[in-house]
Backbone as a ProteinNet text record, in pm:
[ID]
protein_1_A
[PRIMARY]
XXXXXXXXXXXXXXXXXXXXXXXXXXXXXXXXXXXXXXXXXXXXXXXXXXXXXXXXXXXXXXXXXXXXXXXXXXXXXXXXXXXXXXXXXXXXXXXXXXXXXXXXXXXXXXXXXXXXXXXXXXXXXXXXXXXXXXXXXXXXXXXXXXXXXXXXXXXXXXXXXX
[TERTIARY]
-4122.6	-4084.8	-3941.2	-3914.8	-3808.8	-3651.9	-3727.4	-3554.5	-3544.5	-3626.9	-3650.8	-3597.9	-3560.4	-3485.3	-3354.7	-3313.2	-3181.4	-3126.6	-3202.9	-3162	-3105.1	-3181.2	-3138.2	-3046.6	-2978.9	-2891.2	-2768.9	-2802.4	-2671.8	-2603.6	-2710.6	-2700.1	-2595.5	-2639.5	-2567	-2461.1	-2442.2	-2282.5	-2196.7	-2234.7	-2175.3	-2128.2	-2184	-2187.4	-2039.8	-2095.4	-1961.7	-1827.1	-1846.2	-1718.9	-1655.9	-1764.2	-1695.5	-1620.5	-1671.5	-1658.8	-1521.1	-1464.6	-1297.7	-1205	-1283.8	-1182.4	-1192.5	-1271.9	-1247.6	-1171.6	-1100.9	-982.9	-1015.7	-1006.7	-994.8	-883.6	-864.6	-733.8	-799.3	-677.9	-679.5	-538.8	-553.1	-375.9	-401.4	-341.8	-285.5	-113.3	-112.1	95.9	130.6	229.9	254.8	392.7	469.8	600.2	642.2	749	788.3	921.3	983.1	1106.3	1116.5	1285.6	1336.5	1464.2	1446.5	1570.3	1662.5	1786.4	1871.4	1952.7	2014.8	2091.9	2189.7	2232.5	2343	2198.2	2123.5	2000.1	1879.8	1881.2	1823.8	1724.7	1656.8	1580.8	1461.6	1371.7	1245.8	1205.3	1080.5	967.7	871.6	945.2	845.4	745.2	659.2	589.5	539.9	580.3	569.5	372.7	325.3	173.4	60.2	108.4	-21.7	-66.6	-187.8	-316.6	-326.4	-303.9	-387.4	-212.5	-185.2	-88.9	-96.6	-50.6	-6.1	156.1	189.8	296.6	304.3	436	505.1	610.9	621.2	774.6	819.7	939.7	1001.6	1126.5	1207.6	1343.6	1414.3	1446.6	1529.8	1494.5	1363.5	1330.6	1200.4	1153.8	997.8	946.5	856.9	819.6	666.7	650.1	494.6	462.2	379.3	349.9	202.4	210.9	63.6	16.1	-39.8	-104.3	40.4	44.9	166.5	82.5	83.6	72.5	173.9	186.5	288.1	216	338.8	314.3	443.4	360.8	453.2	472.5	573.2	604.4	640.4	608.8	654.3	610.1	666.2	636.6	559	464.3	398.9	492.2	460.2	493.7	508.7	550.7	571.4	756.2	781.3	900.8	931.1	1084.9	1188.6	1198.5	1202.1	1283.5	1425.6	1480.8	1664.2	1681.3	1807.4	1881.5	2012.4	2081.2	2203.8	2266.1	2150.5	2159.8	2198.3	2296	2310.8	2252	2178.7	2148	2179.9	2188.3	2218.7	2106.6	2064.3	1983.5	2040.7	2102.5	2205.6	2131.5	2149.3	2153.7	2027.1	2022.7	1936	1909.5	1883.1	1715.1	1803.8	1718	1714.3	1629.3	1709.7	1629.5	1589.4	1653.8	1617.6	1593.5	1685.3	1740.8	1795.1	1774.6	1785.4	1831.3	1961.9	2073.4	1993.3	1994.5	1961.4	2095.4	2157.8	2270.2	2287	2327.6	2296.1	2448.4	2501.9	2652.6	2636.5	2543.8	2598.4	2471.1	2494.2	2367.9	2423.6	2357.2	2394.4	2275.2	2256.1	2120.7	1971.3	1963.4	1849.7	1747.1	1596.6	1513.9	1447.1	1505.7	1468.8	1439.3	1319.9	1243.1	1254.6	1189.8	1156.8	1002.7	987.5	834.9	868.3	828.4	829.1	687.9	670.9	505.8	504.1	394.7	440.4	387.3	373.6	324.1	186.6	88.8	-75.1	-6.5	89.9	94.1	46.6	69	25.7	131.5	101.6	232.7	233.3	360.7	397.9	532.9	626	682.5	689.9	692.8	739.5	822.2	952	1017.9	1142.7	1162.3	1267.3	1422.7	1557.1	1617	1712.2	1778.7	1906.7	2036.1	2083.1	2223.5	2240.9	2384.1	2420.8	2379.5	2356.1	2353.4	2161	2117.7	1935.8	1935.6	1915.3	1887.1	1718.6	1676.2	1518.3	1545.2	1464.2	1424.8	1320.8	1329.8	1217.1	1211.3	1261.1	1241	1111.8	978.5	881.9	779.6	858.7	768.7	766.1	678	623.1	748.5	760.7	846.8	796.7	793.2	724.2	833.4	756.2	862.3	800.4	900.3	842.1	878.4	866.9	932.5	983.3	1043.3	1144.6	1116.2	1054.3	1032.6	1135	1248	1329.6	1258.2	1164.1	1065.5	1173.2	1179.5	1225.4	1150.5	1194.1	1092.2	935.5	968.4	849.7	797.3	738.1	720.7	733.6	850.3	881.5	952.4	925.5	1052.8	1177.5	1288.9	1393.7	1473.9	1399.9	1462.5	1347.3	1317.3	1216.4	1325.6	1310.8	1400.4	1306.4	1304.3	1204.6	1286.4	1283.1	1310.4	1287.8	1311.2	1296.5	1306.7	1221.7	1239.9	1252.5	1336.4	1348.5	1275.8
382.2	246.8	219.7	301	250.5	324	432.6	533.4	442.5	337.2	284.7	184.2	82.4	-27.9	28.3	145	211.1	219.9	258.3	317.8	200.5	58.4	-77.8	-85.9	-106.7	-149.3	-45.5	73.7	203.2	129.8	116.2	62.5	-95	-185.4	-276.7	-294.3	-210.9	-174.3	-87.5	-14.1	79.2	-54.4	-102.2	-234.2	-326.8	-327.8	-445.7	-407.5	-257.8	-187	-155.9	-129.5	-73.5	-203	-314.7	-447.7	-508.7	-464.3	-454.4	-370.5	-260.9	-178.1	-250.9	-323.9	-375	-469.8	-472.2	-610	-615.8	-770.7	-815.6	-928.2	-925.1	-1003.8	-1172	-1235.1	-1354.5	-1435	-1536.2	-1601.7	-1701.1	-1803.3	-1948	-1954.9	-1978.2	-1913.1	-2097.2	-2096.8	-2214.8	-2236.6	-2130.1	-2114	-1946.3	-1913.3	-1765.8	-1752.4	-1637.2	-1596.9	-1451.1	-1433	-1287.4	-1318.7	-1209.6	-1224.7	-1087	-1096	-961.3	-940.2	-840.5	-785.9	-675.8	-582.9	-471.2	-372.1	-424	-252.8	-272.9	-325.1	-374	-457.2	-511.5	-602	-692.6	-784.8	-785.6	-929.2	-968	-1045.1	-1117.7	-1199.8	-1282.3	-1367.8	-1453.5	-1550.4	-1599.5	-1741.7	-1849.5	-1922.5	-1864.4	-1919.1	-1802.2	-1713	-1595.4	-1592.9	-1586.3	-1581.2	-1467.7	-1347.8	-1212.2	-1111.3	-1007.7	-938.9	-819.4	-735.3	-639.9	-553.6	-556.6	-513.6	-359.1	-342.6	-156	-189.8	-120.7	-93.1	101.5	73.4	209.7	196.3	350.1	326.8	242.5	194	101.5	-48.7	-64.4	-213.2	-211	-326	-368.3	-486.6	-427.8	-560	-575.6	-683.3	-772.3	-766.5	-711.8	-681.4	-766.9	-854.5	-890.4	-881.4	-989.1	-1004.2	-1033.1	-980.9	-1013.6	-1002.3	-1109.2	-1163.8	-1155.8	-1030.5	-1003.9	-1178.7	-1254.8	-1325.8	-1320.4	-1370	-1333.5	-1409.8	-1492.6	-1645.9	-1606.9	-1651.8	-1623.5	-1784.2	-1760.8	-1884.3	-1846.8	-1944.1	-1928.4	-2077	-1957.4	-2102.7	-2019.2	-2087.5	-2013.5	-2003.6	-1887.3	-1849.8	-1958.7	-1956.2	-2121.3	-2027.8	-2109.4	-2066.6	-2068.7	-1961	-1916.3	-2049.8	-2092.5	-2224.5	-2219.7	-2304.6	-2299.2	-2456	-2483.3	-2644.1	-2633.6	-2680.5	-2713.4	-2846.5	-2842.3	-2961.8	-2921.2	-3105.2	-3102.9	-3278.5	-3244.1	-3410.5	-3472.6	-3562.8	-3603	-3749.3	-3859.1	-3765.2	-3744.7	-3636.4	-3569.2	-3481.1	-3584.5	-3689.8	-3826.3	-3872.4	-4039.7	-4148.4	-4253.6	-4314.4	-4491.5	-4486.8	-4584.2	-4516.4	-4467.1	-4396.4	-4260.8	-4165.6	-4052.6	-4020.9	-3971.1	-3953.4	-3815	-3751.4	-3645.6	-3627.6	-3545.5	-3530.4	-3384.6	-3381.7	-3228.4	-3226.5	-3142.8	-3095.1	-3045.4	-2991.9	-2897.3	-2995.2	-3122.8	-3181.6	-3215.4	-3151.5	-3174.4	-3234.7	-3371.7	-3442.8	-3341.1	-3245.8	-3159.1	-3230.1	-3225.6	-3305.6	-3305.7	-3305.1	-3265.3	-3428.3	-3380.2	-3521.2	-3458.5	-3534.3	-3505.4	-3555.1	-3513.9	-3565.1	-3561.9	-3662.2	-3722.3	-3675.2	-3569.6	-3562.2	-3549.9	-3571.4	-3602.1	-3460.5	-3415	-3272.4	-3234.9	-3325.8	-3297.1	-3232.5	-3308	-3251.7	-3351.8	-3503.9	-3575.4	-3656.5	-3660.7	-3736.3	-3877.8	-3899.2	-4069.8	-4115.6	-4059.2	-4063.2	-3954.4	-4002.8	-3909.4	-3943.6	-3922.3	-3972.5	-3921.6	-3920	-3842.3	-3849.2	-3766.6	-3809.3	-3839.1	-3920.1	-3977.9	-3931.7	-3912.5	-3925.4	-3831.5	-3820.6	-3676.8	-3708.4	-3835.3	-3900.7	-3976.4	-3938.7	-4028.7	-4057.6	-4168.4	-4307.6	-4285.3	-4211.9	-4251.2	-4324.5	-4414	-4561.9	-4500.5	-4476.8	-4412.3	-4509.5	-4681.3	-4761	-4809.6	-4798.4	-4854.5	-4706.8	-4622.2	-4521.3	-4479.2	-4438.1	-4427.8	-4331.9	-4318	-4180.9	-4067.3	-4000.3	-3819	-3782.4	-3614.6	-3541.6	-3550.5	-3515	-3497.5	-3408.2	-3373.6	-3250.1	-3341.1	-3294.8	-3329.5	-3238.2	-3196	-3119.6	-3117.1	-3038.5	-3080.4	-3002.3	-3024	-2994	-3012.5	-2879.8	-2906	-2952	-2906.1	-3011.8	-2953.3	-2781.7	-2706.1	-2714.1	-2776.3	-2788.8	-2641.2	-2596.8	-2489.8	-2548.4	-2517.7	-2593.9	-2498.1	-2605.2	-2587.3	-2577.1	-2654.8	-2666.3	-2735.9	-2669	-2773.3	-2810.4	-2935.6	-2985.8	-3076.3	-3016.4	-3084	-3207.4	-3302.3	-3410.8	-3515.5	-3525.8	-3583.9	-3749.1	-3806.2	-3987.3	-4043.9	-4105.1	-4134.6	-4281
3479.5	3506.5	3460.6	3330.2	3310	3372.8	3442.8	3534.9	3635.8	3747.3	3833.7	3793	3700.5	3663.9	3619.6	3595.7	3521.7	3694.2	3772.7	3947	3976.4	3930	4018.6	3969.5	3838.3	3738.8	3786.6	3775.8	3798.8	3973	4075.1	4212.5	4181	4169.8	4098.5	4070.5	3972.3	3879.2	3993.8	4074	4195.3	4271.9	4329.2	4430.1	4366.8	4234.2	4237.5	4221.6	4135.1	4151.1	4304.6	4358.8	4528.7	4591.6	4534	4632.5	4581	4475.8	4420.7	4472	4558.4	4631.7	4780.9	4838.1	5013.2	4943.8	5086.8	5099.8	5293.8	5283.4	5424	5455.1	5573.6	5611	5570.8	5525.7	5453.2	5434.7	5514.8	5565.8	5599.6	5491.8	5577.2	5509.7	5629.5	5633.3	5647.3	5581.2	5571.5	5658.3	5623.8	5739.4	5717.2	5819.4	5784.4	5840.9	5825.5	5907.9	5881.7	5948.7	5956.1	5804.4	5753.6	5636.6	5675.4	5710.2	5716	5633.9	5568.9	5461.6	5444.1	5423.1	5430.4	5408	5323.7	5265.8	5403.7	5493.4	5584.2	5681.4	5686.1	5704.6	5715.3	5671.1	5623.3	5728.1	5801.2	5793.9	5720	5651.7	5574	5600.7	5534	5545.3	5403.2	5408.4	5309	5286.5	5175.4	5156.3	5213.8	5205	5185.9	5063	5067.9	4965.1	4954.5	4986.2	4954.1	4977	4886.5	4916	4835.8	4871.8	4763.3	4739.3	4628.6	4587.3	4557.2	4624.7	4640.2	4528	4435.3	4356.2	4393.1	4403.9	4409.6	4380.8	4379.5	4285.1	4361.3	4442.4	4535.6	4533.8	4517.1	4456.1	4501.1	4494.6	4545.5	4671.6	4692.3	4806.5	4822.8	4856.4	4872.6	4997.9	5021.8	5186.5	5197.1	5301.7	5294.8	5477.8	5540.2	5632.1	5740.4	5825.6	5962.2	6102.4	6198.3	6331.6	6453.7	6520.2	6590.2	6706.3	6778.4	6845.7	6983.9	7104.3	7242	7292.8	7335.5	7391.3	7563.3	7635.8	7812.1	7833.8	7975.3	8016.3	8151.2	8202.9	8348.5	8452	8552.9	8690.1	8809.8	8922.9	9010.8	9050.3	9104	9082.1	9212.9	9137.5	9224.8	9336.3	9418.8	9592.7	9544.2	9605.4	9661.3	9725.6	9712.7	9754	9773.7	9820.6	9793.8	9772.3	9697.6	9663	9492.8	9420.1	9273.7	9247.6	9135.1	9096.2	8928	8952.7	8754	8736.7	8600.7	8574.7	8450.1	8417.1	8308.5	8291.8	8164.6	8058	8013.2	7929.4	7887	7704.2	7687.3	7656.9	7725	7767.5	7802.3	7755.3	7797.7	7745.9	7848.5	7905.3	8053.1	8166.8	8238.4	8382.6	8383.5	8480.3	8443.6	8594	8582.6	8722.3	8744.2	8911.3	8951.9	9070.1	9041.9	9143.4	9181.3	9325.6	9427.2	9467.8	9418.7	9448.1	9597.1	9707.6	9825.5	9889.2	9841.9	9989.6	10119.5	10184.5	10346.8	10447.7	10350	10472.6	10487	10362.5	10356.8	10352.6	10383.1	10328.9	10237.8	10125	9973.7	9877.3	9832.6	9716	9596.7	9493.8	9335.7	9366.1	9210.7	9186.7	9010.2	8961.9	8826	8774.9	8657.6	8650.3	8465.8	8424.7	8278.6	8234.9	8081.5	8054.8	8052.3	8128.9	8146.4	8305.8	8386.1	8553.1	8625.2	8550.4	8659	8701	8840.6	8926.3	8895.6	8868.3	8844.5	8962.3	9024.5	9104.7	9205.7	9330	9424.2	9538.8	9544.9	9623	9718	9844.2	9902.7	9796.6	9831.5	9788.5	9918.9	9905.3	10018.1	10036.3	9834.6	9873.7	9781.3	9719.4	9632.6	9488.7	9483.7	9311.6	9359.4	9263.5	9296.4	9154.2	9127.4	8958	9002.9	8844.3	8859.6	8702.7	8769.1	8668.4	8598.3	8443.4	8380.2	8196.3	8255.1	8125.7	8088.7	8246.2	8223.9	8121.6	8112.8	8085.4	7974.9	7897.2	7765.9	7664.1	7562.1	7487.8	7542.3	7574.9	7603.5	7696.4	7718.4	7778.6	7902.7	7999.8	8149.6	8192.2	8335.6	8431.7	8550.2	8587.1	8732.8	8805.6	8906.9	8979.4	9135.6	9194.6	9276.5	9427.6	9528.5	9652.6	9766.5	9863.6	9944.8	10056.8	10183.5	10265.3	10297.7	10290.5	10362.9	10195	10108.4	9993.5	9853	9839.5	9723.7	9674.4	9578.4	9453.8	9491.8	9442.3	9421.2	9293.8	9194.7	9074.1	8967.7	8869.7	8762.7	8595.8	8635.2	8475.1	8383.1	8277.7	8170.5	8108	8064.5	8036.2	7920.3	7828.3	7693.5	7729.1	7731.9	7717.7	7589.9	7494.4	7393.2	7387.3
[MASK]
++++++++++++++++++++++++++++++++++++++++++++++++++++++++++++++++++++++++++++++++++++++++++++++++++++++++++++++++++++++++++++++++++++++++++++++++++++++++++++++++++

C-alpha cells in the first residue's frame, strides 16, 4: 500500500516539474516597431507577458512572441483612360471640387458611397470642374468613385469629411 502512494506522489512531483519546462504563446502587445542601428536591426513589441532572455558577448536580447502581418488591398482593377482627374480639397469639409483635365463631352458620372458601400449620390458629370455638396453629410470618410459610361471605373478617391 505504501509503494502505490510513493508511485502517486513520485507521478505528481514529475508532473509539476515537467509543467515548468512547457511554454505556450501568450501576447497582448500594446504597440511595436522596427528599431535600426550600425550593429543591425531588431522588431520589437511593447507589453508582452511571456519572454525569454539570450545574453552573449555582444549583448543581450528578449525575444518573445512575433505576428508576421500582410496588408493588400482588394477591388477591381481601374480601366485605362486617358481622362486625369484630381478631387481637392482633401479632407473637406463642405464641398468637394472633382475636376477632369482631358474632358471631351465623355459620358462620365461619380457616385458618392460612404465606407459600408452605400450609394448616397449619383450623378453625370457636365463640365471640367463638378462641386459635390457634401455639408449635409455626417464626419466620415467616403469614396468617390469616377464610372464611365459602359460602367468601369475610371478613378476611385477616398475622401475625409471633417
Amino acid at each position: 500500500m505504501i509503494k502505490n502512494k510513493s508511485k502517486h506522489y513520485a507521478l505528481l512531483a514529475l508532473g509539476v516539474l515537467c509543467s515548468g519546462l512547457s511554454y505556450a504563446q501568450e501576447s497582448f502587445n500594446a504597440t511595436g516597431s522596427n528599431s535600426y542601428g550600425a550593429g543591425g536591426n531588431v522588431a520589437y513589441s511593447i507589453g508582452q507577458l511571456v519572454y525569454t532572455s539570450h545574453t552573449g558577448s555582444n549583448g543581450s536580447v528578449a525575444q518573445g512572441v512575433q505576428h508576421a502581418y500582410e496588408i493588400y488591398t482588394l477591388g477591381l482593377k481601374e480601366t485605362e483612360t486617358n481622362i486625369s482627374l484630381t478631387a481637392f480639397p482633401n479632407p473637406t469639409t463642405d464641398h468637394l471640387i472633382l475636376e477632369i483635365y482631358d474632358y471631351k463631352s465623355e459620358k462620365v458620372s461619380y457616385q458618392l458611397c460612404d465606407m459600408q458601400g452605400k450609394l448616397i449620390i449619383d450623378e453625370q458629370i457636365t463640365a471640367k470642374q463638378t462641386q459635390i455638396n457634401m455639408s449635409a453629410l455626417p464626419i466620415a470618410t467616403y469614396f468617390v468613385n469616377v464610372i464611365k459610361q459602359d460602367h468601369k471605373k475610371v478613378q476611385t478617391f477616398k475622401i475625409i469629411k471633417n
